[in-house]
N, CA, C and O atoms as a Tripos MOL2 file, in Angstrom:
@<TRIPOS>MOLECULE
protein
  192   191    48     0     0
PROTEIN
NO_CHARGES

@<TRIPOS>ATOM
      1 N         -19.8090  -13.9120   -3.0750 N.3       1 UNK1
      2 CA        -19.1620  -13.0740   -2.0840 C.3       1 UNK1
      3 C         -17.9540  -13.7710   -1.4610 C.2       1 UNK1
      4 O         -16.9090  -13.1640   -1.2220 O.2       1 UNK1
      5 N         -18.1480  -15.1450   -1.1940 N.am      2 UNK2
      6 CA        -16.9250  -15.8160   -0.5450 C.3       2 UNK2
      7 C         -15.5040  -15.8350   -1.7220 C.2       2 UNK2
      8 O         -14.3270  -15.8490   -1.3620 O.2       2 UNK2
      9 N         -15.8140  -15.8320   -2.6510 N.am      3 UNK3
     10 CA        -14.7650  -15.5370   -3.8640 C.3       3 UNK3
     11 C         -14.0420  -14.5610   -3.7420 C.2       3 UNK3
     12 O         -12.8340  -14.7210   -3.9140 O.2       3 UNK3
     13 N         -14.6040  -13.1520   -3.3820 N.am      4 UNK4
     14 CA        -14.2180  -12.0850   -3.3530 C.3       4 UNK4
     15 C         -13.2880  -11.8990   -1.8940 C.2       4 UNK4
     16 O         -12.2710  -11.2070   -1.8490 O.2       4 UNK4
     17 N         -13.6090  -12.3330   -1.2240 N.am      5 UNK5
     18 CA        -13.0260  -12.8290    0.4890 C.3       5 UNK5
     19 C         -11.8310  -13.3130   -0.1290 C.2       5 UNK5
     20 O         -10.8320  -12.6340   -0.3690 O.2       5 UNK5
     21 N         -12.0200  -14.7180   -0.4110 N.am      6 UNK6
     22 CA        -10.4970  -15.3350   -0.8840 C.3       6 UNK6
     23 C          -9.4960  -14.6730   -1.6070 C.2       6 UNK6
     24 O          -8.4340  -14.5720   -0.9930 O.2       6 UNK6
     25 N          -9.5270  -14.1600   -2.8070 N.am      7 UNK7
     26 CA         -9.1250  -12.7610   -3.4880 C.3       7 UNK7
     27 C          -9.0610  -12.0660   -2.7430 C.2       7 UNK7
     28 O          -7.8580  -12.2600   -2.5670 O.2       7 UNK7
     29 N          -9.3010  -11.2900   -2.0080 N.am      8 UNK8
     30 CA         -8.9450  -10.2940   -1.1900 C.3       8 UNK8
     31 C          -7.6080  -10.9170   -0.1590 C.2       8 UNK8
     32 O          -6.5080  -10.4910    0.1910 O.2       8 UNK8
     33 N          -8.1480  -11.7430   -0.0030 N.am      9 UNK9
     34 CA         -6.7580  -12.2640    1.3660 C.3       9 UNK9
     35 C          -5.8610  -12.5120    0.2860 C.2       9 UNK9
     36 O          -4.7350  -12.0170    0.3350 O.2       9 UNK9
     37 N          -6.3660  -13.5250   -1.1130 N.am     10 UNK10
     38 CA         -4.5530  -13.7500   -1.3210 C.3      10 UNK10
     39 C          -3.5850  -11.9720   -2.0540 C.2      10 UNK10
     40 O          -2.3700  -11.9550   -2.2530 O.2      10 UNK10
     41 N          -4.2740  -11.0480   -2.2460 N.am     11 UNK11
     42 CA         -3.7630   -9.6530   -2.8660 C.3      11 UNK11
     43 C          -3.2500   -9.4430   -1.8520 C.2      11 UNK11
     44 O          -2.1580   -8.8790   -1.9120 O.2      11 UNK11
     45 N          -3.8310   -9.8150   -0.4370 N.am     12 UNK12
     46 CA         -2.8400   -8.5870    0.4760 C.3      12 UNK12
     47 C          -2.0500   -9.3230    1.1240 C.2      12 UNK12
     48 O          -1.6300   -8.8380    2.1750 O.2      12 UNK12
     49 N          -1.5770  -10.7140    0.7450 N.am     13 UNK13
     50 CA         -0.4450  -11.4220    0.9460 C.3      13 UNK13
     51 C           0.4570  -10.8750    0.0740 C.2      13 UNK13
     52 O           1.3890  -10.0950    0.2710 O.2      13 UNK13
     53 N          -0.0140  -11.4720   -1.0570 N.am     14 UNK14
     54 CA          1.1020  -11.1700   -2.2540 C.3      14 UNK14
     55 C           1.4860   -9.3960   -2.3230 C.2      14 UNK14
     56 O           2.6720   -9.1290   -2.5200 O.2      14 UNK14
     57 N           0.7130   -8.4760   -2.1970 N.am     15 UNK15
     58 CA          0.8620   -7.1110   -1.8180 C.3      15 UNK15
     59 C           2.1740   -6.7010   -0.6560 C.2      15 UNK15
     60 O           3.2190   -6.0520   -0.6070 O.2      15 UNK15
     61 N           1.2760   -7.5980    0.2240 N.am     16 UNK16
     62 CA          2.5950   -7.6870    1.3280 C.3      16 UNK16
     63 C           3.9240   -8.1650    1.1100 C.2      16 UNK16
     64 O           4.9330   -7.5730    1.4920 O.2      16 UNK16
     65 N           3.9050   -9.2670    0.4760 N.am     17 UNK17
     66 CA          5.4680   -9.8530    0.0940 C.3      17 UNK17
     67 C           6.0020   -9.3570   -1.0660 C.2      17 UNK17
     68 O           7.2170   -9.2400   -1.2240 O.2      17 UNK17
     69 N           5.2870   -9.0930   -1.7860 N.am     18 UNK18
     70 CA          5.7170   -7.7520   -2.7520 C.3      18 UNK18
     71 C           6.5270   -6.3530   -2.4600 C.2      18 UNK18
     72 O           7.4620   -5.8760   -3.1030 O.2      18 UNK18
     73 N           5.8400   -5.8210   -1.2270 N.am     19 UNK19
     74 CA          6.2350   -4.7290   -0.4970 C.3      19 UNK19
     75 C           7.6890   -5.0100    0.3740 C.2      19 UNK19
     76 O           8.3990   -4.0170    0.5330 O.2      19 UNK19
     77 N           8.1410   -6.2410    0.9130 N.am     20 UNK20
     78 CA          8.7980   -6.7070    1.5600 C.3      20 UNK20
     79 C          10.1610   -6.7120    0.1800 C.2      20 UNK20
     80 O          11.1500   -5.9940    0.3270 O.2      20 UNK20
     81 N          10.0400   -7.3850   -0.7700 N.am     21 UNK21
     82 CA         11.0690   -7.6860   -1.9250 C.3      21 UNK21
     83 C          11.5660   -6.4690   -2.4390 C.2      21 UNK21
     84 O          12.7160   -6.1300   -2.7180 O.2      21 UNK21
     85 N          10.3850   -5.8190   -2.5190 N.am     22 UNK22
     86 CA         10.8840   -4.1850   -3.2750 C.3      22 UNK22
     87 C          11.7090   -3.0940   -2.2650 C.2      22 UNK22
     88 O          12.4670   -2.2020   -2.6470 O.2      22 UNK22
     89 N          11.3070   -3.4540   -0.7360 N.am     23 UNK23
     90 CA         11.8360   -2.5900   -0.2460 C.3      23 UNK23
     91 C          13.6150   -2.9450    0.3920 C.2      23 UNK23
     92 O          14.4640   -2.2370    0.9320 O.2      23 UNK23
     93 N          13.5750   -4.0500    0.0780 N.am     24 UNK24
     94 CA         14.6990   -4.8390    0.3040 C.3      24 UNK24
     95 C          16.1610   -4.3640   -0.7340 C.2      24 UNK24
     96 O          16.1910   -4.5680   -1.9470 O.2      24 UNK24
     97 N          17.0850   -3.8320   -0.0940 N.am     25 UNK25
     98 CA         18.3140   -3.9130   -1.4030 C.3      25 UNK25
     99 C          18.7410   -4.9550   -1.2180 C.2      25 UNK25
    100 O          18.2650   -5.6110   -2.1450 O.2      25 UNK25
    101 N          19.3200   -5.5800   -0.6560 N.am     26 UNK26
    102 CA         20.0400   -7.0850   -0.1740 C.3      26 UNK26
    103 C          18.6770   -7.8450   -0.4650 C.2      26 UNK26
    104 O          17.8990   -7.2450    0.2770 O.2      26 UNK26
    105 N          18.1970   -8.4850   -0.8930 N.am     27 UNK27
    106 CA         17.3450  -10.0600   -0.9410 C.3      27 UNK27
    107 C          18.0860  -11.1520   -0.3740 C.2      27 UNK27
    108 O          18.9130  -11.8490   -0.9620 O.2      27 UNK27
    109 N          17.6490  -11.2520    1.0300 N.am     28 UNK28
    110 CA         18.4570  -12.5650    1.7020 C.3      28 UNK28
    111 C          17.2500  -13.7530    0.6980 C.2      28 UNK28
    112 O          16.3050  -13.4720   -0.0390 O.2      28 UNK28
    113 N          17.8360  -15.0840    1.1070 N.am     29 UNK29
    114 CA         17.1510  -16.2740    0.9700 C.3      29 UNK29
    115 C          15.9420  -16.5680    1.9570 C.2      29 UNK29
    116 O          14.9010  -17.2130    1.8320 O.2      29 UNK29
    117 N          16.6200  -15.6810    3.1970 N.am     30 UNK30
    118 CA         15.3300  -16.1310    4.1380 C.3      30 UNK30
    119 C          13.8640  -15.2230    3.5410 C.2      30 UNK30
    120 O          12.6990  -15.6200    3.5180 O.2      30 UNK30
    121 N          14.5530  -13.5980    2.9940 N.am     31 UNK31
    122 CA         13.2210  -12.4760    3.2320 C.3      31 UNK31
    123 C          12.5450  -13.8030    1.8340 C.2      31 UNK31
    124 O          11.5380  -14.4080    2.2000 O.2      31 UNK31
    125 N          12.9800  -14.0980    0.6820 N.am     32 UNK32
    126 CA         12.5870  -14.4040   -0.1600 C.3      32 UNK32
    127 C          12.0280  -16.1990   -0.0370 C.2      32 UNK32
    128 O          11.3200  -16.6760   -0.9240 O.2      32 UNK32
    129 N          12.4580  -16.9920    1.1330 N.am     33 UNK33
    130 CA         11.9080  -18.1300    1.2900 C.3      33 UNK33
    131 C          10.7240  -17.7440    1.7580 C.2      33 UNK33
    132 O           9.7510  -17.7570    1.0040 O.2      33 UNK33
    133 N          10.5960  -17.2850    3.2470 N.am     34 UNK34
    134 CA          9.2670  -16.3150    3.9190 C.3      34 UNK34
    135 C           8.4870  -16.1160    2.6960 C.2      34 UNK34
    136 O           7.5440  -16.8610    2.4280 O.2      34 UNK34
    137 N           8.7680  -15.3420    2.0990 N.am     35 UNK35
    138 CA          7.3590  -14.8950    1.2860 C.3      35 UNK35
    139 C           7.0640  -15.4210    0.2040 C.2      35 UNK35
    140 O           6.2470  -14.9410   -0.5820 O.2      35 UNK35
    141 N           7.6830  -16.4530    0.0370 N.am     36 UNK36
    142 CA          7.1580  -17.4120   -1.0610 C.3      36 UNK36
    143 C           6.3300  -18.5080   -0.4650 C.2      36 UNK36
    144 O           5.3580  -19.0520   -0.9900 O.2      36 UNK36
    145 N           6.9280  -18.7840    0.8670 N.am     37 UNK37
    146 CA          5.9850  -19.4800    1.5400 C.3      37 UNK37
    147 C           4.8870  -19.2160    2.0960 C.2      37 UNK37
    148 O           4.1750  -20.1090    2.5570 O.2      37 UNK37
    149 N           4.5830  -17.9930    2.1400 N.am     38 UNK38
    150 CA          3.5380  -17.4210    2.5700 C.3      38 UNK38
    151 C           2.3820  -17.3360    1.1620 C.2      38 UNK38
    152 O           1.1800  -17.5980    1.1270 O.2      38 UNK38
    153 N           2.9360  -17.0560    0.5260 N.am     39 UNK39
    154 CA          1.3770  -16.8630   -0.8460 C.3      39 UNK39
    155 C           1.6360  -18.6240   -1.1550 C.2      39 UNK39
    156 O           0.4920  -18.9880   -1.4230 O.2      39 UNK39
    157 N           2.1900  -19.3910   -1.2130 N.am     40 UNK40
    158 CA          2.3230  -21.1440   -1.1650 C.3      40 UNK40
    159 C           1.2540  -21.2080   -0.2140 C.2      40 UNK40
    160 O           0.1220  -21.5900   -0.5110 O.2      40 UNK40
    161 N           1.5320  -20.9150    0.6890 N.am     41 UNK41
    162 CA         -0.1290  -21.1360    2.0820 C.3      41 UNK41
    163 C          -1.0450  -20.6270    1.6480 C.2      41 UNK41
    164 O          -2.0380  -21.3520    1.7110 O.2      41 UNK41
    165 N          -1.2330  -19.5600    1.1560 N.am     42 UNK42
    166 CA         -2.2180  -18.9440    1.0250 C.3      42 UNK42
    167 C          -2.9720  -19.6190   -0.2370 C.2      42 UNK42
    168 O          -4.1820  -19.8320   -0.3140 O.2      42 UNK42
    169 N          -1.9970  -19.9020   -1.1970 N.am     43 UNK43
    170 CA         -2.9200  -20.4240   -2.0290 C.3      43 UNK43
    171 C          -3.1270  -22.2380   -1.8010 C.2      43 UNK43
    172 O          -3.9990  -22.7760   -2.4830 O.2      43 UNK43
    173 N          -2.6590  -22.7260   -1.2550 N.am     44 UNK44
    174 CA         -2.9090  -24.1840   -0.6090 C.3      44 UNK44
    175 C          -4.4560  -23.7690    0.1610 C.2      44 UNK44
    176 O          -5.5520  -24.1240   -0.2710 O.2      44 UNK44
    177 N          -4.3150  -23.2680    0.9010 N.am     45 UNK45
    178 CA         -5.5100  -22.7860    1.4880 C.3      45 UNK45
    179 C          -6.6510  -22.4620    0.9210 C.2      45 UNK45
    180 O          -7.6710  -22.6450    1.5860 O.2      45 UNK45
    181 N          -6.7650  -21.8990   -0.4490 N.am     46 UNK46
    182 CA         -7.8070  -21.4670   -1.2750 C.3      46 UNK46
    183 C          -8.3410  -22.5600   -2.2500 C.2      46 UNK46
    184 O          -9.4890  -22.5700   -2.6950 O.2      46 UNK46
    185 N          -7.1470  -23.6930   -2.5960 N.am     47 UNK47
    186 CA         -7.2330  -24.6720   -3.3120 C.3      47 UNK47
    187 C          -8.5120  -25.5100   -2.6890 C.2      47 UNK47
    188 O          -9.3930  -26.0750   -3.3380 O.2      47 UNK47
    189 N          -8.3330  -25.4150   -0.7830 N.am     48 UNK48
    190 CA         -8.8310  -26.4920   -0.1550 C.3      48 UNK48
    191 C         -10.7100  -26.1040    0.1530 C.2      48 UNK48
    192 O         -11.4260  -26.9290    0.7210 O.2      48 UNK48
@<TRIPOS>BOND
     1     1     2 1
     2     2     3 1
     3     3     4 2
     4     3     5 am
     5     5     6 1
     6     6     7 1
     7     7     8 2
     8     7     9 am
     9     9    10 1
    10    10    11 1
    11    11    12 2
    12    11    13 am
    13    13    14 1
    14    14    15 1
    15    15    16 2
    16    15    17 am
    17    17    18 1
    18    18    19 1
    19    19    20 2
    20    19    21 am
    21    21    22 1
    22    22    23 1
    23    23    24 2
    24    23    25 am
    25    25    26 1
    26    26    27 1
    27    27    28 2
    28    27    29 am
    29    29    30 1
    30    30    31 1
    31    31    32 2
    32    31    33 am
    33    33    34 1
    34    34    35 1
    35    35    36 2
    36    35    37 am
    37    37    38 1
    38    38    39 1
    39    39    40 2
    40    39    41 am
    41    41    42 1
    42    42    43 1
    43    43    44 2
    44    43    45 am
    45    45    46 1
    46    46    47 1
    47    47    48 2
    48    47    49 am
    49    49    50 1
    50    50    51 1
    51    51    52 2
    52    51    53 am
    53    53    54 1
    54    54    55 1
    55    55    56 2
    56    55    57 am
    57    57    58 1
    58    58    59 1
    59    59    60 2
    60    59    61 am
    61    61    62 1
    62    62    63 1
    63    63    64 2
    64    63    65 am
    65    65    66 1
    66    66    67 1
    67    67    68 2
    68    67    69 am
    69    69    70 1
    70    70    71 1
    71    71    72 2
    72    71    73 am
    73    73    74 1
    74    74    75 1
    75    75    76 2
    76    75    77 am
    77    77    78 1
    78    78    79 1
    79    79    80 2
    80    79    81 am
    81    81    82 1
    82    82    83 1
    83    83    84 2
    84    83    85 am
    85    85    86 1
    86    86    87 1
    87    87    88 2
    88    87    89 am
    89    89    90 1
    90    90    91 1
    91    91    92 2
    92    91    93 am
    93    93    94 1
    94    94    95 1
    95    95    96 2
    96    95    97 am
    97    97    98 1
    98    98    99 1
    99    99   100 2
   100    99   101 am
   101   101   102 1
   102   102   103 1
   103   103   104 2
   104   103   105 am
   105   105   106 1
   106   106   107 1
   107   107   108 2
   108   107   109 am
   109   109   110 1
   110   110   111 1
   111   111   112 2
   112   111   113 am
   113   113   114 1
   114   114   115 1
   115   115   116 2
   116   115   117 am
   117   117   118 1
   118   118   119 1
   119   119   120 2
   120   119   121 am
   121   121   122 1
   122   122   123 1
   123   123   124 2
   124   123   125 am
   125   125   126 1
   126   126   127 1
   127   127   128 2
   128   127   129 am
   129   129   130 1
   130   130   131 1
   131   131   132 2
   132   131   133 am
   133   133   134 1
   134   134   135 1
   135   135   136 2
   136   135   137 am
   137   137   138 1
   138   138   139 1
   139   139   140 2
   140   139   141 am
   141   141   142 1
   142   142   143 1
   143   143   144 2
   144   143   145 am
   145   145   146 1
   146   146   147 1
   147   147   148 2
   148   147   149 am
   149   149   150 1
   150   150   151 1
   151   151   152 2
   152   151   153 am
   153   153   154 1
   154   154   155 1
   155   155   156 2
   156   155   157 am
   157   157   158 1
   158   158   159 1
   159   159   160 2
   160   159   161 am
   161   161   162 1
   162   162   163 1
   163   163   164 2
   164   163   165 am
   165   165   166 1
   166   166   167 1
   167   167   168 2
   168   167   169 am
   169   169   170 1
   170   170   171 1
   171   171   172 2
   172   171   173 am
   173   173   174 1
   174   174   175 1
   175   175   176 2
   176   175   177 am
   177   177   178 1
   178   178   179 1
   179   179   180 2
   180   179   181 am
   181   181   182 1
   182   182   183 1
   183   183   184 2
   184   183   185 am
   185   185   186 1
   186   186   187 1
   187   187   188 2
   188   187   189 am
   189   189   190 1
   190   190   191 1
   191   191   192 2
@<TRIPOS>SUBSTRUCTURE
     1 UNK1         2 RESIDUE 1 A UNK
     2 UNK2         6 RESIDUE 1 A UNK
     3 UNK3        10 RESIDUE 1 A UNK
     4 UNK4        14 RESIDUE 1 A UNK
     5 UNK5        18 RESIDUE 1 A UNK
     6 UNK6        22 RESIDUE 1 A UNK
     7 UNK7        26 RESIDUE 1 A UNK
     8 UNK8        30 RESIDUE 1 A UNK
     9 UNK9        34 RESIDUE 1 A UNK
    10 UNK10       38 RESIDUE 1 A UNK
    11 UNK11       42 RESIDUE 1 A UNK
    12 UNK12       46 RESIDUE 1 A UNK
    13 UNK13       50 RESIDUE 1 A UNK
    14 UNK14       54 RESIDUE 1 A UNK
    15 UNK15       58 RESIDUE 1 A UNK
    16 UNK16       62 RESIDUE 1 A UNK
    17 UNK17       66 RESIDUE 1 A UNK
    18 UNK18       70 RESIDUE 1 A UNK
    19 UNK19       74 RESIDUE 1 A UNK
    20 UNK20       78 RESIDUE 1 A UNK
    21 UNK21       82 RESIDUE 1 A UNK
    22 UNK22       86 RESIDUE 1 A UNK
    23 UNK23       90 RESIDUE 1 A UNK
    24 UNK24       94 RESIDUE 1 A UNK
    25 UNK25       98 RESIDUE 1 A UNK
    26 UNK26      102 RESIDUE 1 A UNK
    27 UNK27      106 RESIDUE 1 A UNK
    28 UNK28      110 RESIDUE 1 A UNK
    29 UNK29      114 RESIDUE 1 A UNK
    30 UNK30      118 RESIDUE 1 A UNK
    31 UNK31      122 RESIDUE 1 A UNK
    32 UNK32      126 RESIDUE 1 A UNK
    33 UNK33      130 RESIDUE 1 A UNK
    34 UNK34      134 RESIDUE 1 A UNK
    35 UNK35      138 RESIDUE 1 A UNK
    36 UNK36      142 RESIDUE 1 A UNK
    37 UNK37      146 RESIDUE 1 A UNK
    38 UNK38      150 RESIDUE 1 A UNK
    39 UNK39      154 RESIDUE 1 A UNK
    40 UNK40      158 RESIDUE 1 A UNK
    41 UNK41      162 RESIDUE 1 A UNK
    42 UNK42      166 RESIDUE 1 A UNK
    43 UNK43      170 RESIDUE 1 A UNK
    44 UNK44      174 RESIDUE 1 A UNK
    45 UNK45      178 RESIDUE 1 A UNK
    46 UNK46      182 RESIDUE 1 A UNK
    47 UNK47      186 RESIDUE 1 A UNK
    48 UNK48      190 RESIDUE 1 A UNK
């Protein structure tokens, strides 16, 4: 069950920063640093 927890949080990161890129016409460096750094945490976090 705790597997399924972790998986679940990292989809609705990456879901989220997914949603953020696509809805974007301009892709600054920041929208695209942000959300790379964010599933980077997320999966640092799952590693640990």
């Amino acid at each position: 069950m705790e597997n399924i927890t972790i998986l679940c949080k990292f989809f609705k990161v990456f879901y989220d920063v997914t949603c953020v890129f696509s809805d974007s016409n301009y892709l600054t460096i920041a929208l695209y640093f942000r959300g790379v750094w964010k599933v980077h945490m997320v999966l640092l976090d799952v590693v640990k």
